[in-house]
C-alpha positions in Angstrom: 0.0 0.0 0.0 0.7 3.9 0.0 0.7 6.7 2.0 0.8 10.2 1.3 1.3 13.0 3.2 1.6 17.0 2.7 5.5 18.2 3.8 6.0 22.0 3.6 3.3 22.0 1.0 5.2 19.5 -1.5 3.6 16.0 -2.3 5.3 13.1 -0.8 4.7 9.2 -0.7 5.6 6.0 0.5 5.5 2.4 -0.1 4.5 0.3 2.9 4.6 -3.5 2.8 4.1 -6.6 5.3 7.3 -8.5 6.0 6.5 -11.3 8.3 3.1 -9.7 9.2 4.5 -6.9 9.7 4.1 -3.7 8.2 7.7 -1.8 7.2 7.7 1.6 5.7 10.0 2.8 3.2 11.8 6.4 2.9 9.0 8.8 2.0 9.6 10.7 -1.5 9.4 13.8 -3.6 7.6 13.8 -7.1 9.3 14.8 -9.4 7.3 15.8 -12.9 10.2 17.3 -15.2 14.3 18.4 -15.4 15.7 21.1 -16.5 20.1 22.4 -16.8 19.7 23.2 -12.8 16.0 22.8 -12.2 13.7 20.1 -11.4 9.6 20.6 -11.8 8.2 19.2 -8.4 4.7 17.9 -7.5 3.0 20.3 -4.7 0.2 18.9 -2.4 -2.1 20.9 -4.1 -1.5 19.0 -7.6 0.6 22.1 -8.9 4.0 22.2 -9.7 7.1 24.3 -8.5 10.1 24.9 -9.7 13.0 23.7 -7.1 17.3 23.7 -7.8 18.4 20.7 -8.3 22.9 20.1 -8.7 25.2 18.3 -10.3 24.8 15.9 -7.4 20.9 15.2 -8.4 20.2 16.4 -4.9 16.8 18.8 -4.8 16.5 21.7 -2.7 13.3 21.9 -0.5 12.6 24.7 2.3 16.3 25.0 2.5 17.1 21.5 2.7 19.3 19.3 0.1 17.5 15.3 -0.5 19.7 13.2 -2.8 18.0 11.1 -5.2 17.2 8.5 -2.6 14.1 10.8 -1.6 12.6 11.5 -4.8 10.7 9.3 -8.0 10.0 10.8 -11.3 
């Protein structure tokens, strides 16, 4: 299953599963809808989309925070 949540205003989501009945939850994760040269197009709670920096690293900046690519999908 998923789970959504509203961070800061940005969409994020999460895949949980059962492992031994149990149910484990992965890292949740930024949408991503579209790149540009230093810019990724991001999904915002309210289905819109923001531009947000992105470097040469592939790590996003959001409310002043860097997230490598192991906390976003596209």
């Amino acid at each position: 299953m998923f789970e959504t949540r509203d961070f800061k205003g940005y969409f994020q989501s999460r895949e949980v599963v059962l492992v031994d009945g149990k149910p484990v939850a992965h890292e949740w994760r930024f949408y991503l809808c579209g790149f540009g040269a230093d810019s990724a197009t991001i999904l915002c709670h309210d289905k819109s989309i923001e531009q947000v920096p992105i470097d040469a690293d592939n790590r996003i900046l959001v409310d002043g925070q860097w997230f490598s690519s192991l906390h976003w999908d596209h």
